[in-house]
N, C-alpha and C positions, 0 to 999 in steps of 0.2 A: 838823547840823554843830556847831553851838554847843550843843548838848546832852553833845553827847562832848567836847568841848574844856572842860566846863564842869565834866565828870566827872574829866577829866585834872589838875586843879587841886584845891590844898588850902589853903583859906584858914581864917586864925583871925586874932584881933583883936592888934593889942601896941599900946600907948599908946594907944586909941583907933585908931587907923588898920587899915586890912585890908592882910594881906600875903599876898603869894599864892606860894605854892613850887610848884612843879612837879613832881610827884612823879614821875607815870606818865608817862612821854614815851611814845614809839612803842619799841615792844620792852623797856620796863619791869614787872616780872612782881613780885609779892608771895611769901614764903615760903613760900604755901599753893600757890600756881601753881608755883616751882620742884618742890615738894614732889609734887606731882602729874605732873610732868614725870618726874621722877627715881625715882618710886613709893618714894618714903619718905615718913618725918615729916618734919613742918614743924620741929620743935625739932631733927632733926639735920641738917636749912638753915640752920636759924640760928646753932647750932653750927661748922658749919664757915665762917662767913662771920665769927663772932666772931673763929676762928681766922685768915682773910686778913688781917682787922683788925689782932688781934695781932700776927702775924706779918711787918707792912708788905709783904702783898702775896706773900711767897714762900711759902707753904703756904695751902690753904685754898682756897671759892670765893668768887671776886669779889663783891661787891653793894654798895651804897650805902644807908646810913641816910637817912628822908625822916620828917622830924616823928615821931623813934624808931621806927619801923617797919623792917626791911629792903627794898631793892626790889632787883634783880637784872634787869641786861640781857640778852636771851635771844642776843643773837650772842657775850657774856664767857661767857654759863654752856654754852652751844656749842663752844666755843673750851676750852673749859675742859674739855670731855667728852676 
């Protein structure tokens, strides 16, 4: 259990201290997992998530930036189909 909870987390240094984000919660997928969900490329996931971004949400698919990475929750990208 602390092995995956340990993998769920993304830590790096700033001033000295550790800070810890949370990237991957429960249902949070990488562009390469949408990508494979969806059988395309990973860069037109990111594409079109640039585009929600742009778009404040009315065009596009949903996802969330985590220490520059996209991450995508799989009930938004569901919802989304």
């Amino acid at each position: 259990m602390a092995k995956a909870a340990a993998a769920a987390a993304w830590f790096w240094r700033r001033n000295g201290k550790v800070v810890t984000l949370i990237a991957q919660r429960e249902g949070a997928l990488t562009a390469a997992d949408v990508a494979r969900w969806l059988r395309m490329s990973a860069g037109t996931v990111t594409r079109w998530a640039r585009l929600h971004e742009d778009s404040h949400g009315v065009e596009g698919l949903p996802g969330f930036k985590a220490m520059g990475q996209w991450r995508f929750h799989s009930a938004e990208v569901n919802a989304w189909l």
